[in-house]
N, C-alpha and C positions, 0 to 999 in steps of 0.2 A: 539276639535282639540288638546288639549295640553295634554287631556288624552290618544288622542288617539299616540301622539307624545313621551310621558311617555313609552307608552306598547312596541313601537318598541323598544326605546333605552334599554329597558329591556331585550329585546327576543335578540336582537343584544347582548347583555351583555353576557346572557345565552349561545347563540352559542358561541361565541370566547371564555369561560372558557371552553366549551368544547373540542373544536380545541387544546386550551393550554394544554388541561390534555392530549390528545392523539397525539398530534406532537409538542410537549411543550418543549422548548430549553433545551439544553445541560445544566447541569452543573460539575463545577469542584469536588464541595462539596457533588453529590448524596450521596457517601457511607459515607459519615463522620460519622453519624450514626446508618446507619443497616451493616456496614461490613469496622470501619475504618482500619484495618488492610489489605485491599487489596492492595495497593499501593507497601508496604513492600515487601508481600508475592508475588507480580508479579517481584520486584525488583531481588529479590533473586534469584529466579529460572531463570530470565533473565540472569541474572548474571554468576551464577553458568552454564549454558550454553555456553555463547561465551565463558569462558573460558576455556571450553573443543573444543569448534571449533567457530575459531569467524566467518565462513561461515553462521552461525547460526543467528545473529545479522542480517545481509543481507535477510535473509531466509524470519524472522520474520517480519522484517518491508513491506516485498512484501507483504505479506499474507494479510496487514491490505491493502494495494493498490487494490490487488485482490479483495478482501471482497468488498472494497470501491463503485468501479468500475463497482457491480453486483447488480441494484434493491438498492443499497443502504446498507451503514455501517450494517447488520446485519447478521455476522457470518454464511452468507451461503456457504463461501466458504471450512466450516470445514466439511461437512454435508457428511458421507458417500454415497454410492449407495446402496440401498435396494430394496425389492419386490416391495415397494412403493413407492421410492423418487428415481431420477436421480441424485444425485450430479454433481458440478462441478467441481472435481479432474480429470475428463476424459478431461475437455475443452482444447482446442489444446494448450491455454498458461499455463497449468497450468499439462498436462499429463508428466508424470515423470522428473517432475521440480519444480512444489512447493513443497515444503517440511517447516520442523518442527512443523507438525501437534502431534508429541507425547513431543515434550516441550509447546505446549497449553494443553495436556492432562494432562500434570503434574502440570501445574500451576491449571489446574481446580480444579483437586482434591485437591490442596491445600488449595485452597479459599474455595473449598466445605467444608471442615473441618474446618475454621476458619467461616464461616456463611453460611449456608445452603440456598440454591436457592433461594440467593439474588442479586449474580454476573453475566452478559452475559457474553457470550462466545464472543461477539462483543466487549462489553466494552477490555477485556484480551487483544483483540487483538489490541485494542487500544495504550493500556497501554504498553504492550512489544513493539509495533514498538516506541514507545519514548528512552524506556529506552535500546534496543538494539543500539538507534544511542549513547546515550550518554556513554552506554559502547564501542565504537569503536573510543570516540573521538567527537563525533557531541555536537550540540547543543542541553539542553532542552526545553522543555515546555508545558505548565500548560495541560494536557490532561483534555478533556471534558466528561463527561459520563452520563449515566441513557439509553443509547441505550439497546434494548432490540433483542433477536435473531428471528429469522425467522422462520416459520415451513416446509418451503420446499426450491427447490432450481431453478437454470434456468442455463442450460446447453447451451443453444444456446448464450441469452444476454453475457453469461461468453465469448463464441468463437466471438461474435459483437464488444463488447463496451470492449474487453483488446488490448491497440494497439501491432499487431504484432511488430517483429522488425526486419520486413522488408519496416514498414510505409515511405513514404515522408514526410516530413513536414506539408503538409496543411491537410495529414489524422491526423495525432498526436495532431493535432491544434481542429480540428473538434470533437474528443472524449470526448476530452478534455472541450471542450465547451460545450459539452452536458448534462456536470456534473457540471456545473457553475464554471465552471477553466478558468482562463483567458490566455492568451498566456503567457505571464508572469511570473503565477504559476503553468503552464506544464515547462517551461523550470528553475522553479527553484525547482521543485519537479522532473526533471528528474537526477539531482546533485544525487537522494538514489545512482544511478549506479557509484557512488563514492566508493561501498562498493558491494561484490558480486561476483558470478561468472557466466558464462553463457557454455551456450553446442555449441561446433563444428555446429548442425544443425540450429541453431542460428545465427551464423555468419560468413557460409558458403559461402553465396552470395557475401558479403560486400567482403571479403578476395581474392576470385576469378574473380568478376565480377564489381565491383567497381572502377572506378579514384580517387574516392577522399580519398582517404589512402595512407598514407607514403608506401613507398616500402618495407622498412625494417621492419619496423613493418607487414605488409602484409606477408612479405615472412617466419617471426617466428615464425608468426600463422599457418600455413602451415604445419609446422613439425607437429601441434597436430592434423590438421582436414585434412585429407584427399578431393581429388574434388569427391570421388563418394559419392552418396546420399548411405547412410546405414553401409557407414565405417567409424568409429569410431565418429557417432553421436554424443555419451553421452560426450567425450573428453571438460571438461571444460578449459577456459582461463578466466582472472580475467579481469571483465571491466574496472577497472583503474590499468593499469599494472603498477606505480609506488608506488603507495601505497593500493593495496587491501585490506586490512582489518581497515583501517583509514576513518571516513569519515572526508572527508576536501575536499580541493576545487581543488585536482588535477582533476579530471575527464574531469574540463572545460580545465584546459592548456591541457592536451592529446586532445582534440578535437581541439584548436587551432593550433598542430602541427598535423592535419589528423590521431591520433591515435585514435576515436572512434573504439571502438567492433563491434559496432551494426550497420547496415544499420540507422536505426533510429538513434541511438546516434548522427553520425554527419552528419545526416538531421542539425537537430540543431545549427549546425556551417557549412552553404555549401554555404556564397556568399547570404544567406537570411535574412528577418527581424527581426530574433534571435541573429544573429552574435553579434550583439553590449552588449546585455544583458551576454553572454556567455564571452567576453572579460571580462565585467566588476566583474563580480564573480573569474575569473579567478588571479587577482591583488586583489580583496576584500572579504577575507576568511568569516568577518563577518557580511558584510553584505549579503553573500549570507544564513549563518547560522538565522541571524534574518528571514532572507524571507520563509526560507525552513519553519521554524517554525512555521510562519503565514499559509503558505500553507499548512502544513499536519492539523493544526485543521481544518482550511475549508475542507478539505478533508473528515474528520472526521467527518465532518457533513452533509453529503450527505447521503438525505433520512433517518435517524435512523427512527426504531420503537419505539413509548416511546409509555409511558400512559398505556395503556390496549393492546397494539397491539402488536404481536406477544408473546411471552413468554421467559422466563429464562429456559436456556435448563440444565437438568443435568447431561447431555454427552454432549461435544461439536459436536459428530460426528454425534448425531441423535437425531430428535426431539420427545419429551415426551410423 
């Protein structure tokens, strides 16, 4: 009996190293070293970016939400369309709106020349949504890495599991939940929209068809977007019109004075079980910062490929 008690806890031993090597936690330290120079070199070109547009900043850290949101942290969202693969650059949140897919193509090539196909295209994107908040102002923190990228992609999940921003509340709540977010860390990872801009078709609805929007603010938006669907779509407004290119904790006061953008935005502050959390960010810049912080690495950690599973791409756009 005790041998045979022996063989289990062995074989049990043997699976779980297994499991470890192939969905084996995150850490801070992967590249320290096979590629410690990446950190720098994501710094830099982050850098050198928002400083030519800090719309960029905004850009990049959606990308890592996107990414997140789809099958899990692994850089499907960079993935061209080909004979063979459907990308999710057509998916309805993501059709001529995501952007700064050729500032990850520049940070690639540059890590590809400081160490050759040893960097994902997931971790990158990791790394620039950090450091694009703290170039705008935000807070750091310690990003996680060893994710590895994906070799295809999923177009429908992308149009499922990204909340439009036309949601209610209790859809936003529910996506959210699906990715192991708590309400808590949706409405303090919805603060990115502190920094950004969004399209006319975007925020169409809310401006026209909405009560719960100041009036004036309603009526300024107006000048940019037209009420007919197809005119003047693309026309961006900044979702936190007092400080756009800062991240800091105005977004929550615009939402307490009915200045959300977005139908969604102020779901979040409408007379619901969010309100109280949204005030208190609103008066407490840093505790919302430590929170945001907590919540993009859990974020971060939804689904990665490690171990063996999937591969390190050497185009972000297509797989090897």
């Amino acid at each position: 009996m005790k041998s045979l008690l022996s063989c289990i806890a062995v074989m049990m031993f043997l699976v779980c190293s297994i499991s470890n090597s192939v969905h084996g936690q995150l850490s801070s330290t992967f590249y320290n070293n096979s590629c410690p120079a990446v950190l720098s070199i994501v710094q830099a070109a982050v850098k050198q970016a928002v400083a030519k547009e800090k719309r960029m900043g905004a850009s990049l850290l959606r990308l890592h939400f996107h990414d997140c949101f789809v099958n899990g942290c692994d850089g499907s969202v960079l993935l061209d369309d080909s004979s063979t693969l459907t990308g999710e650059k057509t998916a309805i949140p993501n059709n001529n709106s995501a952007r700064g897919f050729e500032v990850i193509d520049t940070i690639k090539s540059n890590v590809e020349n400081a160490c050759n196909g040893v960097v994902s295209c997931a971790d990158i994107l990791a790394i620039a949504a950090r450091d694009s908040v703290v170039e705008l102002g935000g807070p750091s923190w310690t990003v996680m890495l060893g994710r590895r990228d994906s070799r295809t992609a999923n177009l429908s999940v992308a149009n499922a599991n990204i909340p439009p921003p036309t949601s209610n509340l209790s859809t936003i709540i529910s996506l959210f939940t699906a990715h192991g977010l708590s309400t808590t860390e949706m409405v303090t990872l919805a603060g990115a929209h502190t920094i950004g801009q969004a399209r006319c078709v975007s925020f169409r609805g809310h401006i026209y068809n909405d009560t719960n929007i100041d009036t004036t603010y309603s009526i300024s938006l107006r000048s940019k977007c037209p009420p007919t669907n197809g005119s003047g779509d693309t026309n961006l407004s900044p979702l936190d019109y007092v400080t756009p290119t800062v991240f800091d904790n105005k977004y929550y006061n615009n939402l307490k004075m009915k200045k959300g953008l977005l139908h969604s935005d102020q779901e979040i502050f409408n007379g619901g079980s969010t309100d109280s959390q949204v005030t208190m960010y609103s008066t407490n810049v840093n505790n919302f910062f430590s929170e945001f912080a907590a919540a993009i690495v859990k974020m971060g950690n939804i689904k990665p490929l490690t171990g063996s599973s999937g591969e390190i791409r050497m185009n972000c756009r297509k797989p090897n």
